[in-house]
C-alpha positions in Angstrom: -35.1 -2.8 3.8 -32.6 -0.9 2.1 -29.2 -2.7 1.5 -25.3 -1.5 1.0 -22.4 -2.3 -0.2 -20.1 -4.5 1.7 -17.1 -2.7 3.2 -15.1 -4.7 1.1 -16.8 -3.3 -2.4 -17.2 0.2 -0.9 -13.5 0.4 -0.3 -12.7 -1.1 -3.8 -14.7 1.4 -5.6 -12.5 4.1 -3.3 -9.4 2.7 -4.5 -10.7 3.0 -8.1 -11.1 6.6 -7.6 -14.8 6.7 -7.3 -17.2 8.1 -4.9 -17.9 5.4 -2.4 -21.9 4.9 -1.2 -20.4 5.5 2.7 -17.1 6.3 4.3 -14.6 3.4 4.3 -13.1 1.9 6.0 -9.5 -0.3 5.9 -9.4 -3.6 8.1 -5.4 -3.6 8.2 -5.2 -6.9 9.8 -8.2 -8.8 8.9 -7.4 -7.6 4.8 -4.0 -8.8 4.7 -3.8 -12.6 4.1 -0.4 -13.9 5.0 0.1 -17.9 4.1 0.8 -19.4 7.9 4.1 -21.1 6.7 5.4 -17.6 6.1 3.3 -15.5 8.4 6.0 -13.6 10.8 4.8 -14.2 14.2 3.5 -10.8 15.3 3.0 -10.1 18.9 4.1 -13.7 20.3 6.7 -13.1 22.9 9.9 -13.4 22.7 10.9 -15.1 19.3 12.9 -15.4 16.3 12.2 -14.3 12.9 13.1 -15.9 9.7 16.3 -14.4 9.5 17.2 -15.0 12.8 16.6 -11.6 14.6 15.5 -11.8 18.4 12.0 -10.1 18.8 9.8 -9.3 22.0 6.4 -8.1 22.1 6.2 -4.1 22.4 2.3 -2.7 24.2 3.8 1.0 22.6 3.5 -0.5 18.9 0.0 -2.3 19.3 1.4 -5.5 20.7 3.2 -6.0 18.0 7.0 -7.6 18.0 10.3 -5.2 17.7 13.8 -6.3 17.3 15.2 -7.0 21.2 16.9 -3.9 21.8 20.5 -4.0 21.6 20.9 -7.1 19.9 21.7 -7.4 16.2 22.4 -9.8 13.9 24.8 -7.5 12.0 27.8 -5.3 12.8 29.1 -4.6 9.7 27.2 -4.1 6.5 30.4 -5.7 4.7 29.7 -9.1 6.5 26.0 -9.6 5.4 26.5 -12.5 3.1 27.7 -14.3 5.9 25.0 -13.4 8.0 21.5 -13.1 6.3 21.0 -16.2 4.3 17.5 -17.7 2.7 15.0 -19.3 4.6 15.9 -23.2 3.9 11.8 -23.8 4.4 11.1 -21.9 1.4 12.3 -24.7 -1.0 9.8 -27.3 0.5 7.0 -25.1 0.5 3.4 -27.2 -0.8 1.3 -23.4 -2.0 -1.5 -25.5 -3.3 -2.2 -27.0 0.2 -1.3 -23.8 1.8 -3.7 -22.0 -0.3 -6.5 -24.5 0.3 -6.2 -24.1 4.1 -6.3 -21.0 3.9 -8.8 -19.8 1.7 -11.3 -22.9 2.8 -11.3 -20.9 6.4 -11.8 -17.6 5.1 -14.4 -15.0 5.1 -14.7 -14.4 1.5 -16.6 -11.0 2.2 -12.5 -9.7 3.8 -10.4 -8.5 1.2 -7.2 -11.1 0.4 -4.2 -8.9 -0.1 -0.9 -10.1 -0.3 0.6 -8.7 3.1 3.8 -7.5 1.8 7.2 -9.7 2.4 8.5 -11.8 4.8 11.1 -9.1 6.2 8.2 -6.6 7.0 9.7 -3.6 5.0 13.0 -3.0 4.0 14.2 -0.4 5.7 12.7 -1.9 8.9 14.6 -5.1 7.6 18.1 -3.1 7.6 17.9 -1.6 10.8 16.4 -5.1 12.6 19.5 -6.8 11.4 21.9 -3.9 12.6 20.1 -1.4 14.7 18.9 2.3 13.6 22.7 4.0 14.3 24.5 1.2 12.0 22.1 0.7 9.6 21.7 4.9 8.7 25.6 5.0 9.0 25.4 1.9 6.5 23.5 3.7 4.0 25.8 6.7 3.8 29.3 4.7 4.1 28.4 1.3 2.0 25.5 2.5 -0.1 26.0 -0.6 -2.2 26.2 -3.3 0.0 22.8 -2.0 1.7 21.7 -2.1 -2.0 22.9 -5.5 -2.7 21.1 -6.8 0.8 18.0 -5.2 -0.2 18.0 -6.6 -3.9 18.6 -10.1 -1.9 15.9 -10.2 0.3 13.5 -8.4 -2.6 14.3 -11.7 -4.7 12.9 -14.0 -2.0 9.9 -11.6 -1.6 9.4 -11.3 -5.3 8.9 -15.5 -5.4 6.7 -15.5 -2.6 4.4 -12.9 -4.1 4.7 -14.6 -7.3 3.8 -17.7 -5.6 0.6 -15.8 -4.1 -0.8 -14.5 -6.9 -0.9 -18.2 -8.6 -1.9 -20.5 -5.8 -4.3 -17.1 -3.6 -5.8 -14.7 -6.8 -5.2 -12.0 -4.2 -7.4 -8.8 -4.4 -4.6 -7.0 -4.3 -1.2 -6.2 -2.6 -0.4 -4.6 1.1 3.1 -3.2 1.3 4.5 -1.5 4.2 7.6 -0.2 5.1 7.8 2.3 8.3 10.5 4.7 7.1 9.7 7.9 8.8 9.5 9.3 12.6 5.9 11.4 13.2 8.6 14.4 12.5 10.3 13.8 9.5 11.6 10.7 7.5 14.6 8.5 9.2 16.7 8.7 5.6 17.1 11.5 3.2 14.8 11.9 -0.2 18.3 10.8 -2.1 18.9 7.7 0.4 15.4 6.7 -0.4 15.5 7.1 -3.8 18.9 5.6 -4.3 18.4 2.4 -1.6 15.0 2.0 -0.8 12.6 3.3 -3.8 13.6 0.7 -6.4 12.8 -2.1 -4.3 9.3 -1.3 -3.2 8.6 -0.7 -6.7 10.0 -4.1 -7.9 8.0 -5.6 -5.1 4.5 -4.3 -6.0 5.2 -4.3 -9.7 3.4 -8.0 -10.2 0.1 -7.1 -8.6 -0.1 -4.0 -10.7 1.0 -5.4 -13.9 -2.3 -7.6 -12.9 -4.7 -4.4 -12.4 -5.1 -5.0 -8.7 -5.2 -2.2 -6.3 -2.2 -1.9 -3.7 -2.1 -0.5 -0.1 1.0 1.5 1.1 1.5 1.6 5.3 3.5 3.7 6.4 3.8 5.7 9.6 5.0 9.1 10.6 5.8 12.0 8.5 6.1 10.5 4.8 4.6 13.3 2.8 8.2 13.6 0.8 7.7 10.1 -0.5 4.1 9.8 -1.2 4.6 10.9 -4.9 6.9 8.3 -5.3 4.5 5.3 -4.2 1.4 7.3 -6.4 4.0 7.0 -9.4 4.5 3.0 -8.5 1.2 2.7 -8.3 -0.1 2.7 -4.6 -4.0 4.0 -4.1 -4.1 4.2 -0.6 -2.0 4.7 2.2 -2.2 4.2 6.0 -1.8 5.6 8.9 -2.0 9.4 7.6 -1.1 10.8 10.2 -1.9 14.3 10.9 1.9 15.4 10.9 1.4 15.3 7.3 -0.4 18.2 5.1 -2.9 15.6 4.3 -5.7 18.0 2.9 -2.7 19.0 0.4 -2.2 15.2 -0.3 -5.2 14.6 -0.9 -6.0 17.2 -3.4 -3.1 16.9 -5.4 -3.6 12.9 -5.7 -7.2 13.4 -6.1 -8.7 9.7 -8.1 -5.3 8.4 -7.4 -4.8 7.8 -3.7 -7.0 7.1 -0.8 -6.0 8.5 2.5 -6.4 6.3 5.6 -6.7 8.2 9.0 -9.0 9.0 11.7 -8.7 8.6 15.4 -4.3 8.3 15.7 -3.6 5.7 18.8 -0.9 8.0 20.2 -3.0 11.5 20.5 -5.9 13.0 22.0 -8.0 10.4 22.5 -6.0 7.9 24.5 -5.2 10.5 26.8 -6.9 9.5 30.2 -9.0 12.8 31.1 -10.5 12.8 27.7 -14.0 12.6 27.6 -16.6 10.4 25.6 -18.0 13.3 24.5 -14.4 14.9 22.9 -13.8 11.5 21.8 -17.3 11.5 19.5 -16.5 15.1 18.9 -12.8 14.0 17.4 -14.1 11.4 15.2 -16.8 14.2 13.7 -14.4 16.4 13.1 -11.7 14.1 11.3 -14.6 12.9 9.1 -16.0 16.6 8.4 -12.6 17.4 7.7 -11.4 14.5 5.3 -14.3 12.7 4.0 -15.8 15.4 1.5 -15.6 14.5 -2.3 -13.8 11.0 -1.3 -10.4 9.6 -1.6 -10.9 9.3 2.1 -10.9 6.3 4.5 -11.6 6.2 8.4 -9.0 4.1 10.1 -8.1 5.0 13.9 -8.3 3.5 17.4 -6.2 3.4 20.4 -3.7 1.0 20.9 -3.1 -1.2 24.3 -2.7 -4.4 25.7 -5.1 -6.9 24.9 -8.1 -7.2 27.6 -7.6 -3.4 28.7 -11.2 -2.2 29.4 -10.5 1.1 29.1 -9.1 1.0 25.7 -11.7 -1.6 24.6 -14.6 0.9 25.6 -12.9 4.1 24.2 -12.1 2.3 20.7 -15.8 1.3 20.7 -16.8 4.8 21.1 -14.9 5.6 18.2 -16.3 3.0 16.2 -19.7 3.9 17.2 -19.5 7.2 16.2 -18.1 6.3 12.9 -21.3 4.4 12.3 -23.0 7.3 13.1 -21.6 9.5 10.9 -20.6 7.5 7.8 -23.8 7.9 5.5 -23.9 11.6 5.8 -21.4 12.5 2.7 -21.9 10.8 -0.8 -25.4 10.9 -1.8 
């Protein structure tokens, strides 16, 4: 009986820029390995974060939490000092106990990457605390206060991820940082590379310094930044979405970056009168499109509230027909 690689090596060797024995594919939650002391509590209700923004759970983003519209933490950019302090828990912290927990209940066949920071992005950070109208007009008016805040909370993620790489030896790092509409990017390519650029490659800097691979998420149209996280040192990115000119990015960053995209939870297939048949068709054709001569990994489902039948059964139609399909292009 003929064996495979794991999905774990076969995306490895993808992110190495080598041909993979089968389509991969990237396990965004199951990869990412987030200590429970500072695990932000996706998808929970209503809650509090570390910082103190208000959160309830949104079906539109996957069930995931948003900031409680219309209540921020921050009205002035000026004030932030004031407002945003350090976790105090972080000083009492035991990472060798943590890590032991952790690691004694996990698969060791799932990748451990570093899930990123403890403010989930900063961009996503900024605009939590003050909303999307402040925090843009923040960036223009007070460019260096946002800077400041953003060198502030990359110091407290810098000695987490320090922390991780002792007490975890993570596989490698997950950043993410949703900066971008599916139309165009929420800040301009000099915002970004003034505010926002630096930090994420401060943050990742550590787990590269190390060798290890890095995964970039990011949705929407983010095709102006992609060079940038290549040149830091991302090999793969998720969700590329098809507002992007992703054959284009993937050519020019051939060996260096892994695309993730497939099936996008907001399009064609989670529309109700879609067939089973159009949605097997939609998964061959994203494959046959993107998965010749590599650099190419399937991620895609529909996203909905947990228990929905209809989602369930469509999504395991897509994964289906990804089995199906997935030994058909490296020989």
């Amino acid at each position: 009986m003929a064996t495979h690689l794991s999905e774990k090596e076969n995306y490895l060797r993808t992110l190495r820029g080598e041909t993979p024995e089968y389509v991969p594919t990237y396990r965004m939650g199951e990869w990412t390995c987030w200590p429970e002391a500072v695990r932000p509590p996706f998808g929970s209700g209503e809650f509090k974060d570390f910082f103190g923004v208000e959160h309830v759970t949104e079906v539109t983003a996957g069930n995931g939490s948003i900031p409680k519209p219309g209540v921020f933490l921050l009205d002035d950019i000026r004030r932030w000092r004031d407002v945003i302090k350090r976790p105090a828990f972080l000083d009492d912290l035991d990472w060798e106990k943590m890590a032991k927990k952790e690691l004694d209940n996990r698969d060791p066949e799932l990748l451990k990457l570093w899930g990123g920071n403890i403010s989930l992005g900063y961009f996503q950070a900024l605009v939590s605390f003050m909303g999307f109208a402040n925090g843009l007009i923040a960036c223009v008016e007070e460019p260096d206060e946002v800077k400041e805040l953003m060198h502030f909370l990359l110091e407290i993620n810098l000695e987490i991820g320090r922390k991780y790489i002792q007490y975890f030896k993570p596989d490698g790092f997950a950043g993410a940082d949703d900066i971008a509409h599916e139309r165009a990017p929420f800040v301009s390519l000099d915002v970004f590379l003034d505010i926002f650029e630096p930090v994420w490659r401060a943050e990742v800097a550590p787990f590269k310094e190390l060798g290890l691979p890095a995964q970039h998420h990011n949705c929407g149209k983010f095709e102006l930044f992609v060079p940038y996280i290549v040149d830091m040192g991302f090999d793969s990115w998720d969700p590329a979405q098809s507002s992007n000119d992703l054959l284009g990015i993937k050519e020019r960053f051939k060996g260096r970056l892994t695309i993730c995209t497939g099936v996008e939870s907001n399009g064609f297939c989670s529309y109700p009168e879609t067939t089973e048949e159009e949605i097997r068709a939609e998964v061959r054709r994203v494959m046959d499109l993107y998965a010749p001569g590599g650099g190419y990994c399937f991620m895609g489902g529909i996203l909905g509230r947990p228990g929905d039948e209809e989602i369930a059964k469509r999504n395991g139609w897509i994964r289906d027909e990804y089995e199906k399909n997935k030994f058909k292009y490296y020989s």
